[in-house]
PyMOL Python script that loads the backbone (N, CA, C, O; Angstrom):
from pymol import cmd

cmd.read_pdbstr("""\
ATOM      1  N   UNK A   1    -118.729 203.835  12.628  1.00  0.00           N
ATOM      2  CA  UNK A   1    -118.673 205.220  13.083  1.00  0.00           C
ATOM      3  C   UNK A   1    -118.117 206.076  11.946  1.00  0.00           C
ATOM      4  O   UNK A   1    -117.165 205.728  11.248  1.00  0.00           O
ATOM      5  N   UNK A   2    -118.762 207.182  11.819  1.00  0.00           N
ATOM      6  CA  UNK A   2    -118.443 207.920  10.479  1.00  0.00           C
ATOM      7  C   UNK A   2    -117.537 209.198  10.995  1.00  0.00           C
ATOM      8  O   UNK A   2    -117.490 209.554  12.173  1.00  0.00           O
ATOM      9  N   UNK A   3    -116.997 209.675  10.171  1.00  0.00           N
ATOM     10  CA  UNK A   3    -116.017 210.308  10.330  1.00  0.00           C
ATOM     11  C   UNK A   3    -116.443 211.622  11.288  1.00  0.00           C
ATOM     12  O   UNK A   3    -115.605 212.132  12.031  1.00  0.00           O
ATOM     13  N   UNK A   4    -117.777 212.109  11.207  1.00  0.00           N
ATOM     14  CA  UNK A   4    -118.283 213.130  11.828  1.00  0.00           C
ATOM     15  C   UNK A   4    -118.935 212.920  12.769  1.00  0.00           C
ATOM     16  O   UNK A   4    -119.688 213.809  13.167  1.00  0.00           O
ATOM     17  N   UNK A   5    -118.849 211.423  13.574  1.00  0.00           N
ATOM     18  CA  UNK A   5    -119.085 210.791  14.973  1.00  0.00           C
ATOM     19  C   UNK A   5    -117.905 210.468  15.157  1.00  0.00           C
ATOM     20  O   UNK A   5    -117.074 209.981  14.391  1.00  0.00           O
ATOM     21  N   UNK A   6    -117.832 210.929  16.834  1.00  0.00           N
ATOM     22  CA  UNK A   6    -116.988 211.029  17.883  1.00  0.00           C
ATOM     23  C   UNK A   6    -117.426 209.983  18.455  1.00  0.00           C
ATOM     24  O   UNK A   6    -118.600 209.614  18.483  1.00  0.00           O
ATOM     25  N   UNK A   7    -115.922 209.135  19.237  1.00  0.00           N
ATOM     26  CA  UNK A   7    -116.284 208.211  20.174  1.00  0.00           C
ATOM     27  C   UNK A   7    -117.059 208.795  21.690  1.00  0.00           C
ATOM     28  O   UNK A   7    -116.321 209.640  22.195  1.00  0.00           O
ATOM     29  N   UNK A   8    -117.801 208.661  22.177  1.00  0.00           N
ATOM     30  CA  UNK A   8    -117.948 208.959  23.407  1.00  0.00           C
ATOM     31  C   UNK A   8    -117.209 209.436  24.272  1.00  0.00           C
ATOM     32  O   UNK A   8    -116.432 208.597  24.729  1.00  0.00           O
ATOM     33  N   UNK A   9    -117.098 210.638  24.781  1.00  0.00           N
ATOM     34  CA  UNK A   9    -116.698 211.147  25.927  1.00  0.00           C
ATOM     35  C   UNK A   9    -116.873 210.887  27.207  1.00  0.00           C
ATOM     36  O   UNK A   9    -118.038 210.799  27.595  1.00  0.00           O
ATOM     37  N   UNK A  10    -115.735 210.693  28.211  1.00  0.00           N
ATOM     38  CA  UNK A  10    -116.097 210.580  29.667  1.00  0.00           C
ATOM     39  C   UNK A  10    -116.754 211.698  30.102  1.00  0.00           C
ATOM     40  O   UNK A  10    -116.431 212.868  29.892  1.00  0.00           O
ATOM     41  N   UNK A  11    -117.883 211.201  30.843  1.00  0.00           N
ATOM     42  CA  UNK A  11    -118.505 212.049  31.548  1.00  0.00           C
ATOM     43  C   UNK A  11    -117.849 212.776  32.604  1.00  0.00           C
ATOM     44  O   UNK A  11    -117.878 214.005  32.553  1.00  0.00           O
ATOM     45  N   UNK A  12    -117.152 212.086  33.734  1.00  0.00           N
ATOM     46  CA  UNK A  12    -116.106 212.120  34.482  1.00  0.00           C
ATOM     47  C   UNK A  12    -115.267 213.538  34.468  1.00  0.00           C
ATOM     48  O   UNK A  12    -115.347 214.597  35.091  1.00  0.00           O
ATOM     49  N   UNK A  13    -114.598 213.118  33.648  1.00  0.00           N
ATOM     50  CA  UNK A  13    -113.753 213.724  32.469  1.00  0.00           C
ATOM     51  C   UNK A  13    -114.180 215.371  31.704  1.00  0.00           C
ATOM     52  O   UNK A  13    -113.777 216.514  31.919  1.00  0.00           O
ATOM     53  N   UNK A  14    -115.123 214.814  30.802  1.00  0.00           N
ATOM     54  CA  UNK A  14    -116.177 216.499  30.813  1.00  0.00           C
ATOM     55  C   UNK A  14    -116.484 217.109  31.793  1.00  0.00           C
ATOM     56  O   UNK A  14    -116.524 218.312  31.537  1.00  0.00           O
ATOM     57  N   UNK A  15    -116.870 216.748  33.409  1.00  0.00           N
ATOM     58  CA  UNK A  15    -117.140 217.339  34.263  1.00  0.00           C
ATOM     59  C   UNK A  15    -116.301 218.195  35.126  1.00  0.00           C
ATOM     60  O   UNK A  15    -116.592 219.160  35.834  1.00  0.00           O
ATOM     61  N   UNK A  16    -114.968 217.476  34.838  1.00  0.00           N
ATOM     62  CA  UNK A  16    -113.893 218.353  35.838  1.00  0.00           C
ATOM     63  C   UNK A  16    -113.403 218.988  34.755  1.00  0.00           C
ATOM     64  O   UNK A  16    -112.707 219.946  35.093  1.00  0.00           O
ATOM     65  N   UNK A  17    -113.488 218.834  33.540  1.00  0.00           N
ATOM     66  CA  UNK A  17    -112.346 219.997  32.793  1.00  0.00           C
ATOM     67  C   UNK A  17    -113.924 221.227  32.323  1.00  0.00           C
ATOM     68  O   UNK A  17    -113.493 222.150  31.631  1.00  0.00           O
ATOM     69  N   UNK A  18    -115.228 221.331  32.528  1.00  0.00           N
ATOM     70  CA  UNK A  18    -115.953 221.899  32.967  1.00  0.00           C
ATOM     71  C   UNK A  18    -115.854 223.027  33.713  1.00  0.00           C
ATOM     72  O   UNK A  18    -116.052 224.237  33.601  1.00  0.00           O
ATOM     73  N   UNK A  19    -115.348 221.952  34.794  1.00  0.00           N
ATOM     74  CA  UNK A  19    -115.286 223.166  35.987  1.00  0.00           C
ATOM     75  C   UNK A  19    -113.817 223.886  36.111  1.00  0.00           C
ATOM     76  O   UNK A  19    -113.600 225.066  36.385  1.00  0.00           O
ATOM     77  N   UNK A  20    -113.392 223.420  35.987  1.00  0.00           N
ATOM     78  CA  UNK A  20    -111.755 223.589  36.128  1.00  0.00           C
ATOM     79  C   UNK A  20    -111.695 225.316  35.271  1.00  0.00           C
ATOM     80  O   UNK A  20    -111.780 225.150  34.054  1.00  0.00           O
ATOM     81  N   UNK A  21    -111.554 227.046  35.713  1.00  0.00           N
ATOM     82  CA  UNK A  21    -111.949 227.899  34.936  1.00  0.00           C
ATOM     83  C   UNK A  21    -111.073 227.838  33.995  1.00  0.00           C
ATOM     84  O   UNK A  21    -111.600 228.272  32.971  1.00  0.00           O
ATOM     85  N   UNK A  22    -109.862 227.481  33.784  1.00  0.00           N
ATOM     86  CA  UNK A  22    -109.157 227.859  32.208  1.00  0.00           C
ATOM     87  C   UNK A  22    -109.274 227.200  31.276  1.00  0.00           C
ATOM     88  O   UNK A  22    -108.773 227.543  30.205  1.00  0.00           O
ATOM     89  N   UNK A  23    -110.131 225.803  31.449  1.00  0.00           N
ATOM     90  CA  UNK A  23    -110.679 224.899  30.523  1.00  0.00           C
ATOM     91  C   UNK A  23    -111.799 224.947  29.865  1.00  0.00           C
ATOM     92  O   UNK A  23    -112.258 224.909  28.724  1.00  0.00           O
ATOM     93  N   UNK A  24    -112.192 225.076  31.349  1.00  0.00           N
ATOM     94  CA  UNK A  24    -114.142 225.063  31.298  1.00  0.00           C
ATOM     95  C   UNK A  24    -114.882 226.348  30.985  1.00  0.00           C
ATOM     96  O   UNK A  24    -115.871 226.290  30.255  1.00  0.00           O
ATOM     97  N   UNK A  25    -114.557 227.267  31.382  1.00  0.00           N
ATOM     98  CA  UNK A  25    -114.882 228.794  31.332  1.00  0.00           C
ATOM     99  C   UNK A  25    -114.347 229.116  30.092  1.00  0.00           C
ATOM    100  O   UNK A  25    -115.232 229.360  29.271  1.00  0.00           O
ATOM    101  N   UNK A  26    -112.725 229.243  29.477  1.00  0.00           N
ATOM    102  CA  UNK A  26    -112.470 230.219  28.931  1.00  0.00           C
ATOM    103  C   UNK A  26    -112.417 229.108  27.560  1.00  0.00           C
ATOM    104  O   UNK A  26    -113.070 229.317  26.537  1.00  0.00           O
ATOM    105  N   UNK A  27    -111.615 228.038  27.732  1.00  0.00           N
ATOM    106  CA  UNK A  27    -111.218 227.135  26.544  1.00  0.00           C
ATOM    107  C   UNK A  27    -112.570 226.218  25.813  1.00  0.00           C
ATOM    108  O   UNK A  27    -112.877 225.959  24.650  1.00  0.00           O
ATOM    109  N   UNK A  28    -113.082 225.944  26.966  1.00  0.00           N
ATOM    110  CA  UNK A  28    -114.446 225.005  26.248  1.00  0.00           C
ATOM    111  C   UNK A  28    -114.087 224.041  25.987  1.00  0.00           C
ATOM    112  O   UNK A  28    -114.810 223.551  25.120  1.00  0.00           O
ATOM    113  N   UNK A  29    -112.892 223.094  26.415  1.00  0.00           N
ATOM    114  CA  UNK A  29    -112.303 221.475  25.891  1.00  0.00           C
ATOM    115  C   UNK A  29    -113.916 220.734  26.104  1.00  0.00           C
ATOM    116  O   UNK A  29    -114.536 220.090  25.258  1.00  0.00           O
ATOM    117  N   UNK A  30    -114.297 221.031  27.374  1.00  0.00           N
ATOM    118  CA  UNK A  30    -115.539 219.669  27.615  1.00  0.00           C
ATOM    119  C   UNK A  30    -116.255 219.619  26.290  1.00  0.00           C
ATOM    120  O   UNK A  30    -116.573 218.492  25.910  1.00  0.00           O
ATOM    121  N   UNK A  31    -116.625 220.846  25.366  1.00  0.00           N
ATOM    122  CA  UNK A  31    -117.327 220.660  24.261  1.00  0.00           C
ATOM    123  C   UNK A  31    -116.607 220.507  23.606  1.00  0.00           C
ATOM    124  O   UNK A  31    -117.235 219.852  22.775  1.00  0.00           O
ATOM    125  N   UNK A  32    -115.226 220.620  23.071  1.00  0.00           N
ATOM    126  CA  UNK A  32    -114.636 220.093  21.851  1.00  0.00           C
ATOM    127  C   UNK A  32    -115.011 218.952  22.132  1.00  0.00           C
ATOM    128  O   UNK A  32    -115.923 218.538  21.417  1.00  0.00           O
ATOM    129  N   UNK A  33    -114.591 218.168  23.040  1.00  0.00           N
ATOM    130  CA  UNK A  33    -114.539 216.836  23.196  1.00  0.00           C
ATOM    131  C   UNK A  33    -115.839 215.699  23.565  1.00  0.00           C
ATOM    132  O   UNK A  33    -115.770 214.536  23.963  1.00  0.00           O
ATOM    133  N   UNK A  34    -117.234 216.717  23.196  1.00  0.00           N
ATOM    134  CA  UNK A  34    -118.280 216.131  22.950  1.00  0.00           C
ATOM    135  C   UNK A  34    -119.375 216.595  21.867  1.00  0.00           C
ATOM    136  O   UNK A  34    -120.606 216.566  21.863  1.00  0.00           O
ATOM    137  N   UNK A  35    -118.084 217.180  20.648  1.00  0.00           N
ATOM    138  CA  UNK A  35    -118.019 216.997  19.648  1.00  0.00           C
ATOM    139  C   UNK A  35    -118.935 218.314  18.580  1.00  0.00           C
ATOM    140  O   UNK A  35    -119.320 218.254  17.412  1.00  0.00           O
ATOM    141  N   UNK A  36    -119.034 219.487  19.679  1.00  0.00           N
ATOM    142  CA  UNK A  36    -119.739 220.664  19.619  1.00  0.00           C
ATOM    143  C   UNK A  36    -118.710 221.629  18.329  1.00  0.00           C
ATOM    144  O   UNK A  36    -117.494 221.740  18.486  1.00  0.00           O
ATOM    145  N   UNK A  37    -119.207 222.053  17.496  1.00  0.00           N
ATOM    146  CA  UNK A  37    -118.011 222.489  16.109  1.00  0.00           C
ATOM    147  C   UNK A  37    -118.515 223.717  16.842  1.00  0.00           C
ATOM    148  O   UNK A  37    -118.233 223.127  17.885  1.00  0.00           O
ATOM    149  N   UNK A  38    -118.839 224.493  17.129  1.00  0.00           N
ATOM    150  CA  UNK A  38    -118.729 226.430  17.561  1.00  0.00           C
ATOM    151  C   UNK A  38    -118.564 226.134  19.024  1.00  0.00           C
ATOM    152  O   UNK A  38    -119.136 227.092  19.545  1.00  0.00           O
ATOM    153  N   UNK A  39    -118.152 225.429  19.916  1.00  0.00           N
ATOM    154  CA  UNK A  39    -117.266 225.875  21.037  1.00  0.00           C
ATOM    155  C   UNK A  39    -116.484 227.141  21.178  1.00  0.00           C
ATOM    156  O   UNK A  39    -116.617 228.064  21.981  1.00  0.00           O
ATOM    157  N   UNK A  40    -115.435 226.914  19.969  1.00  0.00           N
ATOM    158  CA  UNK A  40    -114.930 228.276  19.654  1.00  0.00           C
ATOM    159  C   UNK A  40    -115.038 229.563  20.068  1.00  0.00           C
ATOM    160  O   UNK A  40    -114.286 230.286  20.721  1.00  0.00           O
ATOM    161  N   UNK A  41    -116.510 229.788  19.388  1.00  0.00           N
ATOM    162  CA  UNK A  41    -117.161 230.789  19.763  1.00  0.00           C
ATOM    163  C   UNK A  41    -117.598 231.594  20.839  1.00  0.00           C
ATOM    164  O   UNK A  41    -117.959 232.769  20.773  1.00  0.00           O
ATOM    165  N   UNK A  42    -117.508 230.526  22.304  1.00  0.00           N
ATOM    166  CA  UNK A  42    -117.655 230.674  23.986  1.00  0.00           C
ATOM    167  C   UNK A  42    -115.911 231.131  24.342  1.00  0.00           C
ATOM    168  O   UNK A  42    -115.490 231.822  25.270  1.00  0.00           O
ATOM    169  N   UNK A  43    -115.180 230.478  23.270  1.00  0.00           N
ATOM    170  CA  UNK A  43    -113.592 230.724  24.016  1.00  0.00           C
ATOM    171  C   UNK A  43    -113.554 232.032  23.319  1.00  0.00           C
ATOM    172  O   UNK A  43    -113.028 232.909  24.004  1.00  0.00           O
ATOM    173  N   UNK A  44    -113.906 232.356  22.315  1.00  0.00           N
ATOM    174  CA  UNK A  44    -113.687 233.746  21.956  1.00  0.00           C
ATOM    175  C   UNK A  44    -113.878 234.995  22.956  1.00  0.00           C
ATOM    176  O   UNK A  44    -113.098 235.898  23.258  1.00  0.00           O
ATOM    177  N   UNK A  45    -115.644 234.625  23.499  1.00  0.00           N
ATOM    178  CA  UNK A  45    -116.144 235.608  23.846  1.00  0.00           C
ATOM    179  C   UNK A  45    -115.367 235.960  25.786  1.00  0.00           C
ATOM    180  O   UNK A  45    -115.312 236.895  26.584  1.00  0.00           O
ATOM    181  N   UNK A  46    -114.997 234.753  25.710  1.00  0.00           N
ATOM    182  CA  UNK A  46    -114.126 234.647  27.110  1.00  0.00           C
ATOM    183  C   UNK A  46    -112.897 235.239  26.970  1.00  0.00           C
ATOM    184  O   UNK A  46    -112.368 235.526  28.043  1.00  0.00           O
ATOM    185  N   UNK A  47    -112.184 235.552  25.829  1.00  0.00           N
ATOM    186  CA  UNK A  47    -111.247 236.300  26.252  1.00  0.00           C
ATOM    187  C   UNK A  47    -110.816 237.735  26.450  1.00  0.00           C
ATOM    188  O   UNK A  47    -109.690 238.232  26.421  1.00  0.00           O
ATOM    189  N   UNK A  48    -112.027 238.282  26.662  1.00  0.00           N
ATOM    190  CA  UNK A  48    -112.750 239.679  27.273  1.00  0.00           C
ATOM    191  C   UNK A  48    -112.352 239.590  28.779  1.00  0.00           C
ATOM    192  O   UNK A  48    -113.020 238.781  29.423  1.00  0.00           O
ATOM    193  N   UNK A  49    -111.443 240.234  29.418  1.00  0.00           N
ATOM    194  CA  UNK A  49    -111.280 240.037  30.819  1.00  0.00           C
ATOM    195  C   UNK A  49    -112.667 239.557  31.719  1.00  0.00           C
ATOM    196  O   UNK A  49    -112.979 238.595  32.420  1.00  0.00           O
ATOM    197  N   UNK A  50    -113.447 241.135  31.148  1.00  0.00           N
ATOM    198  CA  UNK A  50    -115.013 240.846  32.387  1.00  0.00           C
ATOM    199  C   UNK A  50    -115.403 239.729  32.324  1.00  0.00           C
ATOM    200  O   UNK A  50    -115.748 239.263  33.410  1.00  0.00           O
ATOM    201  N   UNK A  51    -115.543 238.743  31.017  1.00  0.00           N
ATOM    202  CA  UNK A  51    -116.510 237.781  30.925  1.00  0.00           C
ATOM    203  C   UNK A  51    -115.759 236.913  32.230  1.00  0.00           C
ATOM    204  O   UNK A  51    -116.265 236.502  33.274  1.00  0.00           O
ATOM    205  N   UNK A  52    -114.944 236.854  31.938  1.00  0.00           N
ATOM    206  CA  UNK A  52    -114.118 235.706  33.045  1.00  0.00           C
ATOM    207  C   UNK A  52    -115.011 234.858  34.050  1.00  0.00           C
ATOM    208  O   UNK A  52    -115.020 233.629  33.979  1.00  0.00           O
ATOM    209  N   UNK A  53    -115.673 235.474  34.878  1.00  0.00           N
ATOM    210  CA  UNK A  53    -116.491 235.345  36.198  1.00  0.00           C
ATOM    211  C   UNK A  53    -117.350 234.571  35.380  1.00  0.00           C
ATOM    212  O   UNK A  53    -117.154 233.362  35.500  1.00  0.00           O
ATOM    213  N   UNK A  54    -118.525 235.001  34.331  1.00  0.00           N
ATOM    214  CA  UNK A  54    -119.585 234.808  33.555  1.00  0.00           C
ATOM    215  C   UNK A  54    -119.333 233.111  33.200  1.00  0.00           C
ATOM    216  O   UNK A  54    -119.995 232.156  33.609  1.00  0.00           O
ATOM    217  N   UNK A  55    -118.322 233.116  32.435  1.00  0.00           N
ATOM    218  CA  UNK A  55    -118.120 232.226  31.516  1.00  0.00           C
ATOM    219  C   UNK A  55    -117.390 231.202  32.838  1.00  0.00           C
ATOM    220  O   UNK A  55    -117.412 229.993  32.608  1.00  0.00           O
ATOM    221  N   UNK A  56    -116.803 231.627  34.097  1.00  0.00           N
ATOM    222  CA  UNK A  56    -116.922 230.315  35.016  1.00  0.00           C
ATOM    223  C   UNK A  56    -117.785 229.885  35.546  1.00  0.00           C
ATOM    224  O   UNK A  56    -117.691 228.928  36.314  1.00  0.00           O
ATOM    225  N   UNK A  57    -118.853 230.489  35.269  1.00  0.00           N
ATOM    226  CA  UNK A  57    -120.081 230.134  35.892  1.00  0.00           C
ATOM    227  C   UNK A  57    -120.552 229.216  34.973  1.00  0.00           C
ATOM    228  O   UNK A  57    -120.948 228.163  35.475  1.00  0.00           O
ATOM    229  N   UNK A  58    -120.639 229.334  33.504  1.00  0.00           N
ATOM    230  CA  UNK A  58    -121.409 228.755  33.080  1.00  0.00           C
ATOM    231  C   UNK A  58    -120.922 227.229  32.654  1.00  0.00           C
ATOM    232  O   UNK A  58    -121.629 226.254  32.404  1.00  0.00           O
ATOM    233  N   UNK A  59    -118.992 227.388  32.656  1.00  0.00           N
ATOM    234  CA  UNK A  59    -118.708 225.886  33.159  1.00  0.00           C
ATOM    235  C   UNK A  59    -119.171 225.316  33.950  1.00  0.00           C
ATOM    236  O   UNK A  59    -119.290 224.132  33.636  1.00  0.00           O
ATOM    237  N   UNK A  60    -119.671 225.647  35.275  1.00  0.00           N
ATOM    238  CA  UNK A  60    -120.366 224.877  36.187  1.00  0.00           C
ATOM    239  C   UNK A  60    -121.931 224.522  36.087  1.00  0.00           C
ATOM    240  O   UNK A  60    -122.579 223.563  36.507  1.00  0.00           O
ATOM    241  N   UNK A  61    -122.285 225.685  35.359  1.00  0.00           N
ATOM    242  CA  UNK A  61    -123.787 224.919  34.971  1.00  0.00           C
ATOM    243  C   UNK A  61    -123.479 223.836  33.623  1.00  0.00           C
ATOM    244  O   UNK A  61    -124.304 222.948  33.410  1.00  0.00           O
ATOM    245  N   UNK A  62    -122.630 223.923  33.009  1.00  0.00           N
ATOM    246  CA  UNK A  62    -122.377 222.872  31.835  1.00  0.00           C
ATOM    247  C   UNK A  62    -121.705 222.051  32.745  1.00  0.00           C
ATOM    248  O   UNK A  62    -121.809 220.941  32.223  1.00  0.00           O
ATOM    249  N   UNK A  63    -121.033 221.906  33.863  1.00  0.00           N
ATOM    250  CA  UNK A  63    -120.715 220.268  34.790  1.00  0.00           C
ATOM    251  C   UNK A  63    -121.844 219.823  35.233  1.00  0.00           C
ATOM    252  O   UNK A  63    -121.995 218.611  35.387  1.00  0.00           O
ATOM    253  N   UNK A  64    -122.974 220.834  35.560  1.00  0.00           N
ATOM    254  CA  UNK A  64    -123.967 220.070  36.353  1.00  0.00           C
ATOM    255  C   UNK A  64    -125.004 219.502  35.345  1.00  0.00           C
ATOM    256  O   UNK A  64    -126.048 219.097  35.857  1.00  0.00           O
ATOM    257  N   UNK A  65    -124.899 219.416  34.120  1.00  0.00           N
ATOM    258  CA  UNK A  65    -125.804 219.428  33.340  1.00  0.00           C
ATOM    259  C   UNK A  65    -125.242 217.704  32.509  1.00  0.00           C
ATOM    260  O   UNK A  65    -125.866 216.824  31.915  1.00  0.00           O
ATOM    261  N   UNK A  66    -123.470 217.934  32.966  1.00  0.00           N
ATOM    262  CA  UNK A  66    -122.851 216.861  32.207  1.00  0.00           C
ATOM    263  C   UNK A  66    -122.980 215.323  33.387  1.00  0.00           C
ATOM    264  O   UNK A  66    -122.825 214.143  33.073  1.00  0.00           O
ATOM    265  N   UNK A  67    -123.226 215.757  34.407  1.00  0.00           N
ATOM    266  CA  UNK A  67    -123.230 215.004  35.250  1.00  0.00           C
ATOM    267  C   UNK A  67    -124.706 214.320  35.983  1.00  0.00           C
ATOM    268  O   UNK A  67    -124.814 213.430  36.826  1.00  0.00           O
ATOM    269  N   UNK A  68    -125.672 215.076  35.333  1.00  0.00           N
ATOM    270  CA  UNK A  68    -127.070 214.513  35.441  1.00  0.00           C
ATOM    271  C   UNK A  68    -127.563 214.513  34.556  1.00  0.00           C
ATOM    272  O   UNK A  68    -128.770 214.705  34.702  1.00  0.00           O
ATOM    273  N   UNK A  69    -127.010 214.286  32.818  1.00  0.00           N
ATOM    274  CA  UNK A  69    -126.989 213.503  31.691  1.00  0.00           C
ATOM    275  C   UNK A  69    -128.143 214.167  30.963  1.00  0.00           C
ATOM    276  O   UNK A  69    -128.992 213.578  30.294  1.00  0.00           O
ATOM    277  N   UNK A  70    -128.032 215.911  31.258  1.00  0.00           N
ATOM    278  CA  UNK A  70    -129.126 216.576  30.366  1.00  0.00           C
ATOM    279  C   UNK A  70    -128.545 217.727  29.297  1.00  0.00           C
ATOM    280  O   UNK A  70    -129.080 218.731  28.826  1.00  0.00           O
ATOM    281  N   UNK A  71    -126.755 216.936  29.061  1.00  0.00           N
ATOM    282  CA  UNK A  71    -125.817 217.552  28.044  1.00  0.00           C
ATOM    283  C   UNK A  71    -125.778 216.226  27.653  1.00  0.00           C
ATOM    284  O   UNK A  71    -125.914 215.342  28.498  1.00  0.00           O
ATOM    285  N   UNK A  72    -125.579 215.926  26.272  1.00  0.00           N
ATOM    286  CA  UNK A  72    -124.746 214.871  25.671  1.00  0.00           C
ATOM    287  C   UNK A  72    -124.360 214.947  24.469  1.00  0.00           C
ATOM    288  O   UNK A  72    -124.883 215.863  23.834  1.00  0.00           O
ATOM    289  N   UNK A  73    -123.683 214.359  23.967  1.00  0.00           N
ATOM    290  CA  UNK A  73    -122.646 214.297  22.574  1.00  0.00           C
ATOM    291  C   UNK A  73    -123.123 215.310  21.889  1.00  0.00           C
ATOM    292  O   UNK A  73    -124.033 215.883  22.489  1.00  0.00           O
ATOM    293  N   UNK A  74    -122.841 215.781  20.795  1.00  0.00           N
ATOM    294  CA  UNK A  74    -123.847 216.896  19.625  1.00  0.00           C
ATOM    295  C   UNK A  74    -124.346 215.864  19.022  1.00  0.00           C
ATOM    296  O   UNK A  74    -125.398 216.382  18.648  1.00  0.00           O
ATOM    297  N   UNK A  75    -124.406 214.528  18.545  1.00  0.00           N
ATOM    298  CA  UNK A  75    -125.058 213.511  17.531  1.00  0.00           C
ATOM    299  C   UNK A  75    -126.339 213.138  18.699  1.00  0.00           C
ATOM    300  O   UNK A  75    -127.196 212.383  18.240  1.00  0.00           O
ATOM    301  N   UNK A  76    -126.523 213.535  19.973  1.00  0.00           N
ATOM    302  CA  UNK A  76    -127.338 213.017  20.995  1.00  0.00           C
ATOM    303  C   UNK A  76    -127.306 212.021  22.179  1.00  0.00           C
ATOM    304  O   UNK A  76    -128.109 211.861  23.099  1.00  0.00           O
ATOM    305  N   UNK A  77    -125.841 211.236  21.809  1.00  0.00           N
ATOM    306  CA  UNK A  77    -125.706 210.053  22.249  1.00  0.00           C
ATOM    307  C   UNK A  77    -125.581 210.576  23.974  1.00  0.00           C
ATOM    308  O   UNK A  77    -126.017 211.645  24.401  1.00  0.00           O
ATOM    309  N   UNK A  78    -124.975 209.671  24.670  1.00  0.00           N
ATOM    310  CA  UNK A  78    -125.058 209.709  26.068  1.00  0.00           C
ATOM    311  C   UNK A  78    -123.845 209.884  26.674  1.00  0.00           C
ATOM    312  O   UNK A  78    -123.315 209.281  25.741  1.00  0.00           O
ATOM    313  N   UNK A  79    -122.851 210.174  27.427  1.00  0.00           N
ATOM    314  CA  UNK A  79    -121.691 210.228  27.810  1.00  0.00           C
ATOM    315  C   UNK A  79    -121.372 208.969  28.234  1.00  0.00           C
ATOM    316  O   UNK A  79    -122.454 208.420  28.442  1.00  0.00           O
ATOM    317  N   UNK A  80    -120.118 207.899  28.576  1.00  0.00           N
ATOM    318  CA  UNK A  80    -119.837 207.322  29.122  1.00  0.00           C
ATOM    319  C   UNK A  80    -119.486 207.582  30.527  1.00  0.00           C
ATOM    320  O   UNK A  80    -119.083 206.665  31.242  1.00  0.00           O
TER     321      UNK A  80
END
""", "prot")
cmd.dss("prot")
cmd.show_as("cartoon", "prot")
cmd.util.cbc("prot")
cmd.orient("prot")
């Protein structure tokens, strides 16, 4: 495993900190932690009060997406 592959992420795991809004919505951990380098960029735009609502929504379409295995790693791999 090379330095710019990540071990596998729980799926599990990605799915509730997904949904969860101060993770999933505003922070974006599920994509740090499946190895996405501009996550960032979603926590930025979330810390605009309005987006708030927006950006919990779209944690939940990124849980439902992590949980019927049509998100996976940034290298492609599969979630555990």
């Amino acid at each position: 495993m090379s330095e710019e592959q990540k071990a596998p992420a729980s799926k599990i795991l990605c799915a509730i900190l997904a949904i969860i809004p101060l993770t999933g919505g505003i922070l974006n951990l599920h994509r740090m932690m499946m190895g996405y380098k501009q996550w960032w960029q979603r926590a930025l735009i979330s810390c605009i009060p309005f987006m708030w609502p927006i950006m919990a929504i779209v944690g939940w379409v990124d849980a439902y997406k992590i949980l019927t295995g049509k998100m996976t790693m940034k290298d492609g791999r599969d979630l555990v």
